[in-house]
Structures are given as structure tokens and as C-alpha cells.
C-alpha positions in Angstrom: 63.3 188.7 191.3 62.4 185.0 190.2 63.9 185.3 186.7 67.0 186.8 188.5 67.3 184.4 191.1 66.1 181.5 187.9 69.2 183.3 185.8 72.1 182.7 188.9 71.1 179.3 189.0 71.1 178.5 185.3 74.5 179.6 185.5 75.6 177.7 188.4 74.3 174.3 187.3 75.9 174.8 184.1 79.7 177.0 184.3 81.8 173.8 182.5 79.0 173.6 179.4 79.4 177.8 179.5 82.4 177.6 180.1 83.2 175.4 176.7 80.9 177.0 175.3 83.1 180.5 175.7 86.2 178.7 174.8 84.8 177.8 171.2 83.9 181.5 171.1 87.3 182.2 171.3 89.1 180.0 168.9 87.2 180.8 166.0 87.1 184.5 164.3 84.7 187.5 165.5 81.5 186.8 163.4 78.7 189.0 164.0 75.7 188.3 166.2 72.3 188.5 164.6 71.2 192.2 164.5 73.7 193.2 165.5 73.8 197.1 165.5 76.3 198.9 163.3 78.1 195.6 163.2 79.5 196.2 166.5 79.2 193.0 168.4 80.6 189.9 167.7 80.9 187.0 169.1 84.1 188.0 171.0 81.7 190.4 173.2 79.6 187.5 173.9 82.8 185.9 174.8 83.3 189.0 177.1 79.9 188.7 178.7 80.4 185.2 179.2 83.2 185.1 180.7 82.5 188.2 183.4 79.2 186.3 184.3 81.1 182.9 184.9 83.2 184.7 187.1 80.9 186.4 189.3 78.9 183.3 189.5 82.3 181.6 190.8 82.9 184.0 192.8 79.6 184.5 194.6 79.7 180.5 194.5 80.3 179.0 198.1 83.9 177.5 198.2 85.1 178.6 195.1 88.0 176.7 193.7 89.3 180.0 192.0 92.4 180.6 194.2 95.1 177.8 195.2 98.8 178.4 195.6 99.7 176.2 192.3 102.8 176.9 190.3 100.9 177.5 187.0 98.8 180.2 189.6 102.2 182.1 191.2 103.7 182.1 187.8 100.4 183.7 185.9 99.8 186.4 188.5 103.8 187.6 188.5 103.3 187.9 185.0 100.2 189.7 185.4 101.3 192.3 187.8 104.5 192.5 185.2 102.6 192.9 182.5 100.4 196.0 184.4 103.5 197.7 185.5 104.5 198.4 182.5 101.7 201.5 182.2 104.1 203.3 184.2 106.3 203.8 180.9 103.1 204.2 178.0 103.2 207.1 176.1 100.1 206.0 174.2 97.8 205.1 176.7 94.8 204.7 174.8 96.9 201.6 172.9 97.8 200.3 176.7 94.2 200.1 177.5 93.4 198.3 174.2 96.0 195.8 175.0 95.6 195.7 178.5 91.6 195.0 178.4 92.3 191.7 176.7 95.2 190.6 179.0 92.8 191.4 181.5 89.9 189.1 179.8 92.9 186.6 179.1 93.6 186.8 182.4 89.7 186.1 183.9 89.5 183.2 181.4 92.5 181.4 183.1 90.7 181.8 186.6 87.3 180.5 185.0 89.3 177.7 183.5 91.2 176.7 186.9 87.8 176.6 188.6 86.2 174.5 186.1 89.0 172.4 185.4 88.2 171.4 189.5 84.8 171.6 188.9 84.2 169.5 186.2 87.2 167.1 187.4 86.0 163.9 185.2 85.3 165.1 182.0 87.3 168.6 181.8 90.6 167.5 179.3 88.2 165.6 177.4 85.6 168.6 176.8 88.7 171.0 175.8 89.9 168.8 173.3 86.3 168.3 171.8 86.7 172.1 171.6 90.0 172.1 169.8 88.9 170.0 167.6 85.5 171.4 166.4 86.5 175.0 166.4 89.4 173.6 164.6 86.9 172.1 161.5 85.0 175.6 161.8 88.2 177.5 160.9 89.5 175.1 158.0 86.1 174.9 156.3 86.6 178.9 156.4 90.1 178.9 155.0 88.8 176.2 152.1 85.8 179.0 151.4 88.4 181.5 150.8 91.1 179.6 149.5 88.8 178.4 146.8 86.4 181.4 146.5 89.3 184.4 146.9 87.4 187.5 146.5 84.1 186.3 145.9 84.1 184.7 149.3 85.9 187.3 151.2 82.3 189.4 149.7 80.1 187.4 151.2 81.8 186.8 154.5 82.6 190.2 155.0 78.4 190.2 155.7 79.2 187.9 158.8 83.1 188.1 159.7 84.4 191.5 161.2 85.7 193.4 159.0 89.4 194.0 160.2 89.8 190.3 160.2 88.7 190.4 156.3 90.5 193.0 155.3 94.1 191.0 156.7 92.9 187.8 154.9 92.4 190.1 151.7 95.9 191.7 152.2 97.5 188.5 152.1 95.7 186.9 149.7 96.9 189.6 147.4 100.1 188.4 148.0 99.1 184.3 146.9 99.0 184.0 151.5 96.2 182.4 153.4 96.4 184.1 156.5 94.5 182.7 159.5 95.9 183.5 163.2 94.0 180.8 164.6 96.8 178.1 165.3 94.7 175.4 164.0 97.9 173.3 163.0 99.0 173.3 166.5 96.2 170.5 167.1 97.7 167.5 165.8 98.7 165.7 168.7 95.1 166.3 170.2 93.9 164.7 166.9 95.7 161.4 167.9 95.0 161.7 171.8 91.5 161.8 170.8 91.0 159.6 167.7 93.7 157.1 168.1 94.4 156.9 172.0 90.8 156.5 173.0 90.4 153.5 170.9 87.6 154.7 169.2 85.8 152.9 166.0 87.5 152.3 162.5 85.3 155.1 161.2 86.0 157.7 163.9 89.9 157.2 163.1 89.3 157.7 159.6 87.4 160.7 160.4 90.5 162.1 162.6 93.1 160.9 159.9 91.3 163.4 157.1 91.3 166.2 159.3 94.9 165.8 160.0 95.3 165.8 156.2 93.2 169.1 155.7 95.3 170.5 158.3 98.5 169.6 156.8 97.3 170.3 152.9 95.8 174.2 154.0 99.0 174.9 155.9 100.6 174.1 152.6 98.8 176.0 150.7 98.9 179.0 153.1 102.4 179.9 151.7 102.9 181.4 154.9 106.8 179.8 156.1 105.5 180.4 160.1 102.5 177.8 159.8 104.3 175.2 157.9 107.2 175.4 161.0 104.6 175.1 163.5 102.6 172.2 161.5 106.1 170.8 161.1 106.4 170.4 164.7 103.4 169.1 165.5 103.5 166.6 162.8 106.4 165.5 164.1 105.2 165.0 168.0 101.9 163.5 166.6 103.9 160.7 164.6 106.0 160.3 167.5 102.8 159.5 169.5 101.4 157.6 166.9 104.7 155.4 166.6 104.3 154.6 170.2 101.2 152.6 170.3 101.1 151.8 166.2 104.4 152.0 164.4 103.0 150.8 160.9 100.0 153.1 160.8 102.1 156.1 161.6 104.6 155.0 159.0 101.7 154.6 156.3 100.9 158.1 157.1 103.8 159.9 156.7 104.4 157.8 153.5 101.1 159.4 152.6 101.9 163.3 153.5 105.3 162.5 151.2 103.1 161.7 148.1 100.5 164.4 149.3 102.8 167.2 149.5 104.8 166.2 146.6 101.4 167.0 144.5 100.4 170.3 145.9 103.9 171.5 145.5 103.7 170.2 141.9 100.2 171.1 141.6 100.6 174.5 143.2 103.8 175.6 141.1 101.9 174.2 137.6 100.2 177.7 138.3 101.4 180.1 141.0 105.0 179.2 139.1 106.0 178.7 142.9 105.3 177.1 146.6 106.0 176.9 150.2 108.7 175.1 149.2 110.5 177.6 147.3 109.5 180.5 150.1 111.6 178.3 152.5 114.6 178.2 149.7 114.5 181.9 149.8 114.0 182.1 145.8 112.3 185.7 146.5 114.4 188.3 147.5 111.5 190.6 148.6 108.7 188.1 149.7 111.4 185.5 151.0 114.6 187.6 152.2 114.1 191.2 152.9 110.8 190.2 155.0 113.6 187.8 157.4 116.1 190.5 157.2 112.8 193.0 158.7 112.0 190.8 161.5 115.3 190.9 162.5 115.7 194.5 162.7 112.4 194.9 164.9 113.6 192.0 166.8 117.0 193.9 167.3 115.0 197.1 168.1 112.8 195.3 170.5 116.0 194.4 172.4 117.8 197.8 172.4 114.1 199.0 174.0 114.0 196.5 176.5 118.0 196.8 177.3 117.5 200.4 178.4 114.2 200.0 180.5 113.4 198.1 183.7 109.2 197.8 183.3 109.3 198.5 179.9 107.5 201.0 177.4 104.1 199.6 178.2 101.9 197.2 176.7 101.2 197.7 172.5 103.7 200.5 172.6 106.4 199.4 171.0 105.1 201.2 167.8 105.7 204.6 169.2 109.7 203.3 169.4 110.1 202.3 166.1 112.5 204.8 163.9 110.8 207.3 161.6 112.7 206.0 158.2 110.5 202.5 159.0 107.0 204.2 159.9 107.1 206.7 156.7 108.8 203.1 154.4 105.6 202.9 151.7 103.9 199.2 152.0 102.1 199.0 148.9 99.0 196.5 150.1 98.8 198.5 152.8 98.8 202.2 151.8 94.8 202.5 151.8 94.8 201.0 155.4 98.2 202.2 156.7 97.1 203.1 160.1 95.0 199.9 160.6 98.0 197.6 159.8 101.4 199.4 160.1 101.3 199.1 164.0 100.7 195.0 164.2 103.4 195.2 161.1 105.9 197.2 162.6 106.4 194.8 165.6 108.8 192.5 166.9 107.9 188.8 165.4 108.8 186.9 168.8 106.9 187.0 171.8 110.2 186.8 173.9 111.2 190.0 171.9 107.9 191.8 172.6 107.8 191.1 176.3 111.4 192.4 176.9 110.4 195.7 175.0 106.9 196.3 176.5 108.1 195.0 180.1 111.3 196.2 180.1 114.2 193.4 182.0 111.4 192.6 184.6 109.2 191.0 181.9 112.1 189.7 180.0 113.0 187.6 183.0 110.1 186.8 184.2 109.1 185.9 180.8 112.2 183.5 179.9 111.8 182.2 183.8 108.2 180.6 182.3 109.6 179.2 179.3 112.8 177.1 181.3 110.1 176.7 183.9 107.6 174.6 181.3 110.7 172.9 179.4 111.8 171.5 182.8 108.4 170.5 183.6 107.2 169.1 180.5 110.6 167.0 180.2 109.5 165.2 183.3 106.2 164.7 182.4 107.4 163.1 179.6 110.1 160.8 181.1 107.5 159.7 183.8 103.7 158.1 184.0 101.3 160.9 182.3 98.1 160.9 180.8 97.3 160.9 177.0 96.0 164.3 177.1 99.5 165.8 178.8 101.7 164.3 176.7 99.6 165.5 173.4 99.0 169.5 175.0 103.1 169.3 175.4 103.0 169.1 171.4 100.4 170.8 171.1 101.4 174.2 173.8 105.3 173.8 172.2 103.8 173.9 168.6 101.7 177.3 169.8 104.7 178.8 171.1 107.0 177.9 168.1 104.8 180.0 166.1 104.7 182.8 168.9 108.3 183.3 168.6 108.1 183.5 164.7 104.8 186.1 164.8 103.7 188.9 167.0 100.8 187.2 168.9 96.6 188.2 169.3 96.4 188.1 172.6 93.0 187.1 172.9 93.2 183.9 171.5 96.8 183.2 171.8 96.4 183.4 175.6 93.7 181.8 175.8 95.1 178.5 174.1 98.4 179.4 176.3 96.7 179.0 179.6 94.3 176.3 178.9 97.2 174.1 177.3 98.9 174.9 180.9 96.0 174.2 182.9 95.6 170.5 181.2 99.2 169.6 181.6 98.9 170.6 185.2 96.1 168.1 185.5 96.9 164.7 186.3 93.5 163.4 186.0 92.9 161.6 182.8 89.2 161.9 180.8 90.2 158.5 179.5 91.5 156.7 182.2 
């Protein structure tokens, strides 16, 4: 009974360091735990656990800040009940389920988040962006191990990453890609909120500068055309942040991404015999073209779905709509794992697209009602007094959803960085003010 009643209040003396604790979970890749049985849990089941013990503990917690009538609130829990009609449609409802458990999660995560963002009022934007940025190094120091290492590394973290997130990264490197859905490049403006905004030393800004390089050289090198528009937009804001307080320093460092890339491309093409670059100019007409002219078609299917259904044909379904003649086409790096992969490839690459299809003309407009609803909002954040950390998670959330209208999304983490973005440009209170 005492190490019960110790456990509750560990947990309610500590729900913001858990809290951020669960948030890093989440924004880096499921490794393993330590004996872990059968290599079954990972760190996104701790993430689970976490979060369902945060939010009993909330809960149970006497005046709990989880419910108040906020915009960002109304507008997640329309979605929501959107998003769970849609079971009304599923043919496959052992895919709803799957994708419906982590909406769900997604979903207690953004109430643990509102609660702790009014519980740990002072030092709440500041702790999240520590987050971004640490998980952030975690992830590029496992895109240089691979990048560098290629199958030899993909060996040896295969012992300690789960498996179906290796076997992507191996698919795509077979085809010269670096392939890491975490959205790292999406941090840029959070960089300069936090290394050049809070006036920290000469060395600390140093330290944020190089990590904005890495950023920029591994989306580079990813050949993948989605990152580099997404790190292309949030170069952009970041400069533009930059410019506002120091002109020159942010002109000295786009002078030095010119040089920079210029040398990967040149480097990259001495032996690939191509880069990013040449993706962009469409040079391939199978890698470069006919993978445009596919998104397209199940963007066009997604529509023709959604035009013909009012709550849609349920959440992860879409697969079960898509036209024989493209579930039997032969994908060669993908024959040996054709189940595993087809149904993520065979999938509309725009989350405005997937939403209309799985939620039918409810979730469309609900779903395009959010996106005017946060351009109009942002815009008058940004014309107005707002805090360092609002302005930079406007770049930073726009940058995220950029790339979720190019890709089809994981809704663990993409949510997660979704609603927390949300959350701290709802909050007027400054960590730095």
C-alpha cells in the first residue's frame, strides 16, 4: 500500500519532467528496451505506459487543468469524434483499430500536454524546445551511422531499432535515399529561438549554427525531394528570424549553405553520377517522374473516395479502395516484403487527401476548417506582439505540415509534433521573457 501510495506521488510531483520525458520518447525511433522479450517492446510502449499513467494521475489530480473550452480544445475533439466516425464505413477493421489506437494515444498526449503546459506555466515552451532539439541530435547522429555505415550499420542497429523501421531505411537506401520520418529539418526556427534569441554565449551559438548545418547537409544527402522542401521552408523562416535581430550573421550564413551545398552536390555527383539537385530537375523518368505522376493518381483516387462518402471509408482503409491493376503492379524493392509496405505505399501522399478519403466530406471540411483556422491565426500572431517561441513553432508547425501534404503521415509522431506545436503557439507565456 506504501509503495502504491509512494508511486502516485512520484508521479504527481513530477508530470512536466515525465511528461518531457515521453515527448523525447516519441520523436526519436522505436528502439528496444533492455530484455526485452521477443523484441516486442520498444520504447514507444514505454511511451504508451507513460502517457496512460500521466493521465490518470491528472485526472485523479484535484482541479485538473485537463478540460477548458479553448479553440485549439473545440477544434481537436471535432476532429476526434470525426476521425472515430469514420468506423462506421471500415471494411478492414482490424486496420481501423491499428490506426485508431494511435489517434487515440495521439489524442491522450495532447490532453497530457494541455495540462502540463498549465502546470508547468514558467518553464513549459522552453522544456519542449530542449526536447526538439536533443531528440533532434539523437536522430541525425542515427542518419550519419547509416549514411556512412550503409549495410554494416543497418546490421548492427537492427540489434536495437525495430525491425520494420530498418527494413524501410534499407529499402531506400537501396535506392541511394536516407529515409527518416522523423521531421528533424522542421526544427530550424527552434534552433534560432533557442540559440540566438536567448542571447546565449558565443560558444552555445556556435554549437546551434553546426547543428543547423548537419541538418541542412543530411537533408541534402537524403535525396529524398520531400525533406529538402520542408528544410527549404524552414531555412527560409529561420533566416527570416535571424535577419530580424542580426542581418549580417544571417547573411554570412546563407552565404555559407551556398558554398556548402554547392560541394555536396559536386561531391555527391563525383560518385552517385547524380543529386538532389538533379531529382528536383526531374532527370529520372522512373525515380523523378513516374513516382510524381503516382502520387497524383492516389491523390486523385483519394478524392473520387472521399467525393462519394460523407464519414468516409474509415481510418487506414484506403488500401482496400485502391484498383486491382495498382495492388498486383510488381515493386521490385519491395517484392520480399510486399505486404509490409504496399499498404503505406499505396496511399495518398497529402494529409488533406487522406482525411477526405478516410473521413469522407465531414473530415474533409473539418479538416481544411483547421488549416484556414491556423493560417488566420498564425498571420496575426505574426503581425502583432508574440513571444520568440510562437513566432519560431509558426515555422516550425508550417514546415511539418508542408511535408504532410507531400507524404502520407505516422501518426504517432506526426501528431504528436502537430499538437504540441499548437499547444505552444496557443501560449502566450514566454520561457524567456
Amino acid at each position: 500500500m506504501n509503495l502504491l501510495r509512494n508511486t502516485i506521488n512520484y508521479f504527481y510531483q513530477n508530470i512536466p519532467r515525465l511528461f518531457y520525458i515521453t515527448f523525447f520518447l516519441i520523436r526519436i525511433p522505436p528502439v528496444y528496451l533492455p530484455f526485452s522479450i521477443l523484441k516486442l517492446l520498444t520504447i514507444h510502449i514505454l511511451y504508451r505506459i507513460l502517457l496512460a499513467l500521466l493521465f490518470l494521475v491528472i485526472i485523479l489530480k484535484k482541479n485538473n487543468p485537463l478540460i477548458k473550452p479553448t479553440p485549439i480544445v473545440l477544434l481537436f475533439f471535432i476532429f476526434f469524434i470525426v476521425q472515430s466516425l469514420s468506423v462506421i464505413s471500415a471494411t478492414n477493421l482490424v486496420v481501423f483499430i491499428s490506426q485508431y489506437e494511435k489517434l487515440v494515444v495521439s489524442g491522450i498526449f495532447f490532453l497530457v500536454a494541455i495540462a502540463v503546459s498549465k502546470i508547468d506555466k514558467v518553464n513549459f515552451n522552453k522544456n519542449i524546445l530542449k526536447v526538439f532539439i536533443i531528440s533532434t541530435c539523437f536522430n541525425l547522429l542515427l542518419e550519419l551511422i547509416i549514411y556512412f555505415g550503409q549495410s554494416s550499420s543497418l546490421n548492427v542497429l537492427s540489434k536495437f531499432i525495430h525491425s520494420g523501421v530498418i527494413g524501410i531505411v534499407e529499402m531506400n537506401l537501396k535506392r541511394n535515399r536516407l529515409y527518416f520520418d522523423y521531421y528533424d529539418e522542421i526544427i530550424l526556427p527552434i534552433l534560432v529561438a533557442y540559440f540566438v534569441y536567448k542571447n546565449r554565449k558565443d560558444r552555445w551559438s556556435l554549437a546551434g549554427l553546426i547543428l543547423g548545418q548537419i541538418i541542412v547537409v543530411i537533408a541534402f544527402i537524403s535525396n529524398i525531394r520531400s525533406r529538402l522542401v520542408m528544410l527549404f521552408f524552414s531555412y527560409i523562416y529561420a533566416m527570416l528570424l535571424i535577419a530580424k535581430k542580426h542581418l549580417r550573421l544571417a547573411l554570412v550564413i546563407i552565404g555559407l549553405n551556398i558554398i556548402l551545398v554547392g560541394a555536396l552536390h559536386f561531391y555527391i555527383s563525383s560518385y552517385q553520377g547524380y543529386s538532389i539537385f538533379n531529382r528536383i530537375l526531374l532527370e529520372d523518368e522512373r525515380e523523378d517522374v513516374l513516382t510524381i505522376d503516382f502520387r497524383k493518381k492516389m491523390i486523385e483516387r483519394a478524392y473520387d473516395i472521399g467525393n462519394n462518402s460523407i464519414l468516409g471509408v474509415g481510418l487506414g482503409n484506403f488500401y482496400e479502395y485502391v484498383p486491382t491493376n495498382l495492388k498486383n503492379q510488381t515493386f521490385s524493392l519491395t517484392a520480399n516484403r510486399r505486404q509490409e509496405y504496399f499498404p503505406s505505399l499505396l496511399y495518398p501522399h497529402n494529409w488533406l487527401a487522406q482525411n477526405y478519403a478516410e473521413m469522407g466530406l465531414v473530415g474533409g471540411i473539418v479538416s481544411l476548417i483547421m488549416v484556414m483556422f491556423f493560417i488566420v491565426t498564425d498571420l496575426k500572431l505574426l503581425r502583432k506582439s508574440s513571444t520568440i517561441e510562437q513566432r519560431a513553432c509558426i515555422g516550425t508547425f508550417w514546415s511539418l505540415m508542408i511535408y504532410a501534404f507531400l507524404n502520407p503521415i505516422a501518426p504517432l509522431t506526426f501528431y504528436a509534433n502537430f499538437w504540441i506545436l499548437r499547444i505552444i503557439i496557443a501560449n502566450t507565456k514566454s520561457s524567456y521573457s
